[in-house]
C-alpha positions in Angstrom: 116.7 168.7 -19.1 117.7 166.1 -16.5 121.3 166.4 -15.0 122.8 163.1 -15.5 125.8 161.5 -13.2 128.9 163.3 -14.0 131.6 160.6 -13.0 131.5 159.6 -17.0 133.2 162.3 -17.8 134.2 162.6 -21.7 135.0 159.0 -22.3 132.4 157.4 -25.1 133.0 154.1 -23.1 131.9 155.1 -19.5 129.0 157.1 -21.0 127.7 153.8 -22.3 128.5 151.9 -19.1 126.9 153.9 -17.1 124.0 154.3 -19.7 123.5 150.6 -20.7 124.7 148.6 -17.6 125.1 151.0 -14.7 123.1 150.0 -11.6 121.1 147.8 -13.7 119.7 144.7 -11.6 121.5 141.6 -13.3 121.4 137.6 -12.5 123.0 136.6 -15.0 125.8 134.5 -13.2 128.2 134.6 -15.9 127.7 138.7 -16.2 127.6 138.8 -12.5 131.2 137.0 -12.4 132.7 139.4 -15.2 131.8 142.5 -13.2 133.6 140.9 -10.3 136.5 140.1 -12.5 136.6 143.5 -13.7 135.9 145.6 -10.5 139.1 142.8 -8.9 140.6 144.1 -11.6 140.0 147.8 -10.9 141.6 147.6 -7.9 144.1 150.7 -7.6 143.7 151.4 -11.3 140.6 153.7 -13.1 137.6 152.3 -14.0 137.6 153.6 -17.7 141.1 151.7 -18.1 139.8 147.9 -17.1 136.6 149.2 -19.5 139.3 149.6 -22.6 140.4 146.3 -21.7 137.4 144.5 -21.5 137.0 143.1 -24.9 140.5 141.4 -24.2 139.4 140.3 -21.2 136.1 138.6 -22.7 138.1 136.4 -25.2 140.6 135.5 -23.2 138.6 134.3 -20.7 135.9 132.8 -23.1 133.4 135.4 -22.6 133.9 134.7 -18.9 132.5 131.1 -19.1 132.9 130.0 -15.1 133.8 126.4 -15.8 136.5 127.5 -18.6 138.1 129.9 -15.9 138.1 127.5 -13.0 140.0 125.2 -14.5 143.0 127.2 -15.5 146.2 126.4 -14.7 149.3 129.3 -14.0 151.0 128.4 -17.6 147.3 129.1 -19.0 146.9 132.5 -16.9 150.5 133.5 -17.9 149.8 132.9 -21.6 147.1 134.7 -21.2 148.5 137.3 -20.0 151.2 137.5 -22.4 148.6 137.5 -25.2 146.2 139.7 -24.3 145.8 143.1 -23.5 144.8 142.3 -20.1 145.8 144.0 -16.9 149.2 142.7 -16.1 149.0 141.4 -12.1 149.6 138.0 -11.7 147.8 137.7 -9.1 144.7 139.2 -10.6 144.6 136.6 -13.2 145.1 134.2 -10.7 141.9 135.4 -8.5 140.2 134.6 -11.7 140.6 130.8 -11.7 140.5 131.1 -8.0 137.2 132.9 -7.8 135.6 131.1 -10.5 136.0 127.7 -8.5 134.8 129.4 -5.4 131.6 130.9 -7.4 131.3 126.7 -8.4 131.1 126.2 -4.9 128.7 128.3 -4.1 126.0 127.8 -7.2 126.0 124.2 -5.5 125.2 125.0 -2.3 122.5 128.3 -3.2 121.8 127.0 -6.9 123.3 130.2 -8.2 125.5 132.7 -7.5 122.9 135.8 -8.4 120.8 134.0 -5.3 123.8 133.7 -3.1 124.1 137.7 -3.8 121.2 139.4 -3.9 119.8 137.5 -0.9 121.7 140.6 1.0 119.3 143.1 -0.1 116.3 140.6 -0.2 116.1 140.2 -3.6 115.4 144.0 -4.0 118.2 146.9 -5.3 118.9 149.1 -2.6 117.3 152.5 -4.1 119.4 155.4 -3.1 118.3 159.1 -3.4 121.9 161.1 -4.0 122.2 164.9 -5.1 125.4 165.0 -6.6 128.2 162.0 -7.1 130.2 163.2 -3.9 127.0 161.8 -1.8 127.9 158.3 -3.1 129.7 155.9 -0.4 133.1 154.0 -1.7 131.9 151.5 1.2 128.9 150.4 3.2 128.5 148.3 6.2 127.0 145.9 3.2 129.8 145.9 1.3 131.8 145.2 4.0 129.7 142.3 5.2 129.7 140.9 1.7 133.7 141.2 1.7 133.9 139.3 5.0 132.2 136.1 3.7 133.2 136.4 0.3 136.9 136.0 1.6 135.6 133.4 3.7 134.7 131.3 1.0 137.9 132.0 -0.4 137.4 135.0 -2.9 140.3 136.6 -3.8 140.2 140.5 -4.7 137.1 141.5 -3.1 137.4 144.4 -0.6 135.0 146.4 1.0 135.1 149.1 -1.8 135.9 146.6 -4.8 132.4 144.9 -3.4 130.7 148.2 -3.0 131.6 148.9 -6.7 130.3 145.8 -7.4 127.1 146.1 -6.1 126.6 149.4 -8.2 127.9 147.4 -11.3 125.0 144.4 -11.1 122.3 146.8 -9.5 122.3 145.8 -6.4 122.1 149.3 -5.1 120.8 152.2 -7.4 123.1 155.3 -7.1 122.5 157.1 -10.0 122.0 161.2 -9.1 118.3 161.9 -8.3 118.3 164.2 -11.1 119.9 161.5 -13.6 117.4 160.1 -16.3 118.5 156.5 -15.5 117.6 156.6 -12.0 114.9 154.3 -10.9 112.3 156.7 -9.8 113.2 158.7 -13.9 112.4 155.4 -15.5 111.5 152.0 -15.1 114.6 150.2 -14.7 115.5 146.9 -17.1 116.1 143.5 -15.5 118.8 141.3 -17.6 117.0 138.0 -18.3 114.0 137.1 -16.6 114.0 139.2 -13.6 113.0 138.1 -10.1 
């Protein structure tokens, strides 16, 4: 029997993330921009609690629709935040709207944001061969050059680690254990949508 990654713990919830969506390539921008919402999110806060509050997040941000977010205005993000069970930082809500125009921005210019991204690893995830969990980087030289120009477009929330997270939660990189079943080289790994 295969030793999977251990960082799940217990917790139903993580299981399923990291069995379901985990390191799994996506380009799906919409998907792409939750799991930058929710690794912002993250920041200085456990991953399990932004994953309880997900489904909050989802409707009050209409499923993460990018044109809904960018046009919300701070009454919007603070009734939001008063009715959901959201994480409570202003100014995470506020890097919502913020990134969501920025992402805009940048499906013009590159046609879509999941092109703009995984141009950094040339279309291909970044297939890492880790013993155990405490092999696996918080940061990269990638992440941090994705960080840079990310703030440079204006993206709020988006740190070296917060990016290198990031890249783990859309596939970008593959840093499942060696010895985990839903490693790339255990089995062949499922694209979300049509693949590249």
């Amino acid at each position: 029997m295969k030793m999977e990654c251990s960082w799940p713990g217990n917790n139903h919830q993580m299981q399923l993330y990291h069995d379901k969506e985990w390191c799994v390539p996506a380009i799906d921008d919409q998907y792409i921009f939750e799991m930058l919402t929710l690794e912002g999110a993250q920041a200085g806060l456990s991953w399990s609690i932004v994953l309880s509050k997900r489904e909050a997040y989802q409707k009050a941000f209409h499923n993460f629709d990018i044109s809904y977010c960018a046009t919300l205005s701070d009454k919007d993000l603070m009734n939001l935040k008063e009715q959901y069970n959201v994480i409570k930082h202003f100014a995470k809500l506020q890097s919502v709207r913020n990134n969501a125009q920025a992402v805009i921005k940048i499906q013009k210019e590159f046609e879509s944001f999941s092109s703009f991204l995984w141009r950094y690893v040339d279309f291909k995830p970044i297939i890492n061969q880790w013993n155990s969990d405490g092999q696996i980087p918080a940061q990269t030289s990638l992440s941090s050059q994705i960080s840079k120009d990310l703030k440079k477009r204006g993206f709020k929330f988006v740190g070296p680690v917060t990016m290198y997270s990031f890249m783990q939660a859309i596939g970008m990189v593959d840093d499942h254990v060696t010895s985990c079943s839903h490693h790339s080289s255990n089995q062949e790994r499922k694209i979300k949508e049509n693949g590249f």
